[in-house]
N, C-alpha and C positions, 0 to 999 in steps of 0.2 A: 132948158129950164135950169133955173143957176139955185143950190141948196145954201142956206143961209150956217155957217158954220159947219164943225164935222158931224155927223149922225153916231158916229161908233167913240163920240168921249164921251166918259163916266161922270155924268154928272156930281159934284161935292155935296156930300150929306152931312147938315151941320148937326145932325148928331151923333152921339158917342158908338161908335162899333160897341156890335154885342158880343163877338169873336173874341178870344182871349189865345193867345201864340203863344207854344210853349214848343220853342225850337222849332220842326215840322207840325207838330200838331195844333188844327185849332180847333179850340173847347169853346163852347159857350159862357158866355162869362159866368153867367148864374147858375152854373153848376162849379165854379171855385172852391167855394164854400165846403161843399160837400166832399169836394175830391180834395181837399186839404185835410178833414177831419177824417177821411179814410186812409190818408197816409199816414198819419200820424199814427191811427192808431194798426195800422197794417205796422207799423218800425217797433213800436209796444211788444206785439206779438212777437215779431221774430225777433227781440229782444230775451223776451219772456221765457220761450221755447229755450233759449237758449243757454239761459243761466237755468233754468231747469232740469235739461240733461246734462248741463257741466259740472262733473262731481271732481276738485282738485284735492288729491289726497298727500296731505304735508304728513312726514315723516321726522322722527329722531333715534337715532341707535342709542340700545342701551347699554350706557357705562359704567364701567368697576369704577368707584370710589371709594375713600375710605374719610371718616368725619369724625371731627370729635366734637360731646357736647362738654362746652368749656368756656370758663369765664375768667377774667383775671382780678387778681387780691394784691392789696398789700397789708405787710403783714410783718411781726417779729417772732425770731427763732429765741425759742423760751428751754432751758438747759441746765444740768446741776454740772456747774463747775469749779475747779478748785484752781486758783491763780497761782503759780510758783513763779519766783526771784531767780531769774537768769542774768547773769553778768553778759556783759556788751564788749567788744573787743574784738582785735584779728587774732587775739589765742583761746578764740571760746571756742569749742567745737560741739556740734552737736550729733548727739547720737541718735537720734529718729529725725521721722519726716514730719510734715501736715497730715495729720491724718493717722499716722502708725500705731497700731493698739499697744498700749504698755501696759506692764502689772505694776503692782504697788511695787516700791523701793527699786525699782528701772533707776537706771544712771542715764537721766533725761540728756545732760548735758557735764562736760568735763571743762573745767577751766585750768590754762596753763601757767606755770610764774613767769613763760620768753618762751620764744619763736620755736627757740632752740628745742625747747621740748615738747614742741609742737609737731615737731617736724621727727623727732626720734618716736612719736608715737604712732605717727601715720605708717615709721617704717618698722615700728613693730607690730602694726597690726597687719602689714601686708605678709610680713614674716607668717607670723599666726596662722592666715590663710593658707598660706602653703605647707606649713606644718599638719593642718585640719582635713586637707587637700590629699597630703603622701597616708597620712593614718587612714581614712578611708579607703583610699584605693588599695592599700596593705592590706586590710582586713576582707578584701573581694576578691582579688587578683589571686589568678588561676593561670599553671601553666597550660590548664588544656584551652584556655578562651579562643574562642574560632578568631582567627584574624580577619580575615575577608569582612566577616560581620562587622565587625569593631572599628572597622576602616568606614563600613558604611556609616555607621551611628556618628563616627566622625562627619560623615561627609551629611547628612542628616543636619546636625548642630549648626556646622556652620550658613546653611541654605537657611536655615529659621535665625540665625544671627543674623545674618543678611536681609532679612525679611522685618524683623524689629526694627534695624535700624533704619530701612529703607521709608519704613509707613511710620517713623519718626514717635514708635512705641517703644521707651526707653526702659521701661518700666521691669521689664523683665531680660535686660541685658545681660544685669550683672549674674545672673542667675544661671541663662543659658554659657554665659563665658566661662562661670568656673565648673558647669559639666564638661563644657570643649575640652579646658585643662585637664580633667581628669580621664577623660577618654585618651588624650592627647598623651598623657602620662603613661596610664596601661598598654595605651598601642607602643610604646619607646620598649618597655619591660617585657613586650612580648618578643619585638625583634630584636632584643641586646640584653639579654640574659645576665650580662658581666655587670650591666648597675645593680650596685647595690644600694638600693630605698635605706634598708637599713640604718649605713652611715651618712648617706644625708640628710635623715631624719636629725641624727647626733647633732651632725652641724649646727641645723636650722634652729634646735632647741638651744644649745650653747649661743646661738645668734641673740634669738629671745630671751635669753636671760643678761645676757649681757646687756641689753637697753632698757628694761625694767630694772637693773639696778641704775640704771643713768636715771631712769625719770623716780626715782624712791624720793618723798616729801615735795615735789614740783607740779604736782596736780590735785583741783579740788573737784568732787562729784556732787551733781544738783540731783538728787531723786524725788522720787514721783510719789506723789502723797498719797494716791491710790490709783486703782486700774482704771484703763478707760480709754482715751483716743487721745492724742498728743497733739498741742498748736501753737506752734514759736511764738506767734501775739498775743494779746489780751486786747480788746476794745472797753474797758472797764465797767461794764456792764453787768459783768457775772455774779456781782452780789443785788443785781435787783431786778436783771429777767429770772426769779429762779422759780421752780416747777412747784414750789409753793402757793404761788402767787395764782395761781392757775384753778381753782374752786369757785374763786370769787371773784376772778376777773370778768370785766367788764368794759364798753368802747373806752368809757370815761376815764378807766380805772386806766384801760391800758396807755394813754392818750397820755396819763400823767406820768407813767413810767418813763414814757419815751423821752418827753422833756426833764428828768430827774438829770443831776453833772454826775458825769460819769468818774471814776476814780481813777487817778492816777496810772498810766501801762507802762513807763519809762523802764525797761529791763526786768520785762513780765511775759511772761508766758501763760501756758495753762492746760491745766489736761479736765476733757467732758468725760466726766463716770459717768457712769451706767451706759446701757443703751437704749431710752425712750427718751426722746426729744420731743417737745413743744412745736409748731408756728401756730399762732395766735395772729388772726386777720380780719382785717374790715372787709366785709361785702355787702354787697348791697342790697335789699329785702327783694327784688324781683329775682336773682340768682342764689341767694336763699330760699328760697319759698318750697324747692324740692329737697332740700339737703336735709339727712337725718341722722341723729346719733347712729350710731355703728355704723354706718355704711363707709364703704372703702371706695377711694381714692385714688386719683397719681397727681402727687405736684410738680408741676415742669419749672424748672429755675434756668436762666439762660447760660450761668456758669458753668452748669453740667450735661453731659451730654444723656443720659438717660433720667429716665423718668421717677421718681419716689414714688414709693408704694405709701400710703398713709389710711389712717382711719378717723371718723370723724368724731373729735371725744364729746363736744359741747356747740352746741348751738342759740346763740343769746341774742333774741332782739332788742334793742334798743330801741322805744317806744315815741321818744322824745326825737325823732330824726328817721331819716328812710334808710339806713344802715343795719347788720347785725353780723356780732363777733361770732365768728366759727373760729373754732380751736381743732385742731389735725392733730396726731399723734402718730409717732413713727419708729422705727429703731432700724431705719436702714441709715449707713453710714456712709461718707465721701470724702475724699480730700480737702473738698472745698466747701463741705455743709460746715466742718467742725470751727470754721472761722465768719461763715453767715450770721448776719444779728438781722438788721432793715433789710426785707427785700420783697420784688414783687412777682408774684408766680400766676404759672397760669394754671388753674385747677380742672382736673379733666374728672370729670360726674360721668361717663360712659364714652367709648371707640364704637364707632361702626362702618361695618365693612358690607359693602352690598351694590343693588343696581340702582340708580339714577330715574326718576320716573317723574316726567310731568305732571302737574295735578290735571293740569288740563287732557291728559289722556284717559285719564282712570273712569272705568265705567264700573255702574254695579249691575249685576246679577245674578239670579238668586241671592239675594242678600251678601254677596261675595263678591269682592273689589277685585277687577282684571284690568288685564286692557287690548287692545285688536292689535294684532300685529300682521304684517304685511309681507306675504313670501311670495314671490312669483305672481304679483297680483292677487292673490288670494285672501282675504283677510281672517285672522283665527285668534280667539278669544283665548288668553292667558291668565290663570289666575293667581296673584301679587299676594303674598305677606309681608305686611310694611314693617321695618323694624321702627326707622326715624321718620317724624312730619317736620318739616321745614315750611316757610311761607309759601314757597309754589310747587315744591318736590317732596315727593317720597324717597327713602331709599328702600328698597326692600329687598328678600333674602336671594341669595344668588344660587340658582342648582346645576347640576352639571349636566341635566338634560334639556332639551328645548319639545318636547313629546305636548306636555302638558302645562310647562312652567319655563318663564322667561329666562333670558338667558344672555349672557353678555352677545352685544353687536345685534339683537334683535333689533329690525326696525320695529318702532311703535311707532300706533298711527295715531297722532295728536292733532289733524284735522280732516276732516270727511264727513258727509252727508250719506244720512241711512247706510251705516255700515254694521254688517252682520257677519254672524261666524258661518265661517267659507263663503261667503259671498264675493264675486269677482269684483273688484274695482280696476274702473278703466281712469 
């Protein structure tokens, strides 16, 4: 019996398999649907779960700063001064500095007729010193003065000489040099007995008198019309920033001062009497807005290295513009204040000194602003006294315990979920 084709091939089914292959496994196609929406949401879940128990705790250590609240002005230094006539020349010499206080009738300045007697005065003044020099140490000098000691004080001087000159602070050279000398001198007198101070005092005065007759009718003295602080320039100004002007000043008022022609400074000088000074300054009504008669100040000027104490005499706004004049008031004095007219400062309203604090960390409870801080995993409520608000920070006060109150290097914790005092964060 012969079979017509094979019995065991699989006949072709022209319709679509209901089987769905996924790798090894076959699903029914019509449950796809179903096991796709359970996956989905089965990845939901262990998504869910997951950001749920993930608590990630950002931290910042808290640091020492220090801040100032401060704005800058500009402004003119307002002064009662009095101009003095200084001759110009290489035989003028001057007898103060920038700055140096004089009294009335001070010999500002000495002018010579020649060189020559320029030069006999330099060397009688250096005379002088040494005469001023031997009379002082005459009038101390002891045969019993311990020597050893006196060796030291020497040896003292010159270590602080060394030390001025090294930090390039001149200012008290000449000072420390002519105690060296005199030390220098009594230690000679103690080990050599046989000088006698005496007769070279003789000398020295016969010296000095001999070139004071040389310079008799060869020099003119410029004195000081009254007390006050001495300043080889003039900006010609002094007769129209004066402290007069200061009642009824005003931006407008000042505004016109400032464009006024200034007079003549061609071999001018001037000394500032009294000791309250002026600066009169534009600022601007949003850094006005806290400022208030009496309240005390510091102006920071770039020429100098410390800070002016000042107080505030008047505060004027000017209605017509977003500006208002504040007037400062002051009587501390500088080398380089006594020659300031235009200048621009920076005005310090308060320094603060304290810890560093995110706003974003800051919680309140009980009605009392802290914040969670993080030791060993453990997190523990700190409570903050803000001195300064700034736009994202606080500063607040610094203690020297960490028990109960933050502390410099404290981590704060500025992000975390559900975090409580002593609560462990993982």
């Amino acid at each position: 019996m012969a079979f017509k084709g094979n019995p065991f091939r699989r006949k072709r089914s022209n319709q679509t398999s209901n089987v769905w292959q996924v790798g090894g496994l076959r699903i029914n196609r019509a449950l796809r649907i179903p096991i796709i929406i359970f996956g989905i949401i089965f990845v939901y879940s262990i998504v869910g779960f997951a950001i749920s128990h993930y608590n990630p705790v950002k931290t910042t250590p808290a640091q020492q700063v220090s801040l100032d609240d401060s704005f800058s002005a500009s402004g003119y230094f307002i002064r009662q001064e009095q101009t003095v006539d200084i001759a110009e020349g290489n035989t003028v010499e001057y007898n103060y500095s920038d700055g140096d206080k004089v009294s009335k009738g001070a010999a500002l300045v000495t002018e010579y007729s020649n060189q020559d007697a320029l030069t006999v005065s330099r060397e009688l003044k250096s005379i002088n010193d040494n005469i001023e020099q031997l009379e002082t140490f005459s009038s101390t000098s002891s045969t019993t003065t311990n020597s050893s000691r006196l060796n030291q004080k020497i040896i003292d001087q010159m270590n602080l000489l060394s030390e001025q000159v090294d930090n390039g602070s001149l200012g008290q050279v000449a000072s420390i040099a002519s105690e060296l000398r005199q030390l220098v001198l009594k230690s000679g007198s103690v080990s050599d007995n046989s000088k006698d101070i005496k007769k070279e005092l003789a000398n020295l005065k016969q010296q000095a008198a001999s070139l004071e007759s040389r310079l008799d009718g060869k020099t003119t003295n410029i004195y000081s019309p009254c007390a006050g602080y001495f300043c080889e320039s003039a900006d010609g100004y002094e007769s129209i920033f004066t402290p007069d002007v200061v009642d009824e000043l005003t931006l407008s008022s000042l505004e016109k001062l400032s464009k006024k022609n200034p007079a003549s400074t061609s071999g001018k000088g001037k000394v500032v009497s009294g000791y309250a000074w002026y600066y009169a300054a534009k600022v601007s009504d949003a850094d006005a807005k806290n400022l208030k008669q009496g309240n005390s100040v510091k102006l920071r000027f770039s020429q100098i290295s410390q800070d002016v104490s000042a107080t505030i005499q008047a505060v004027r706004d000017d209605e017509s513009n977003d500006s208002t004049l504040v007037i400062f008031q002051s009587e501390d004095m500088d080398v380089e204040l006594v020659s300031m007219r235009e200048q621009v400062a920076t005005v310090v309203v308060d320094s603060y000194a304290g810890l560093k604090v995110p706003k974003s960390a800051v919680r309140m409870e009980n009605d009392e602003m802290g914040v969670y801080v993080l030791s060993n995993s453990v997190a523990s409520y700190k409570k903050i006294d803000p001195l300064y608000e700034g736009s994202d920070f606080y500063i607040v006060k610094q203690n020297v315990t960490g028990n109960d109150s933050l502390v410099v290097n404290d981590d704060i914790i500025v992000e975390a979920k559900d975090v409580n005092d002593k609560k462990v964060m993982k």
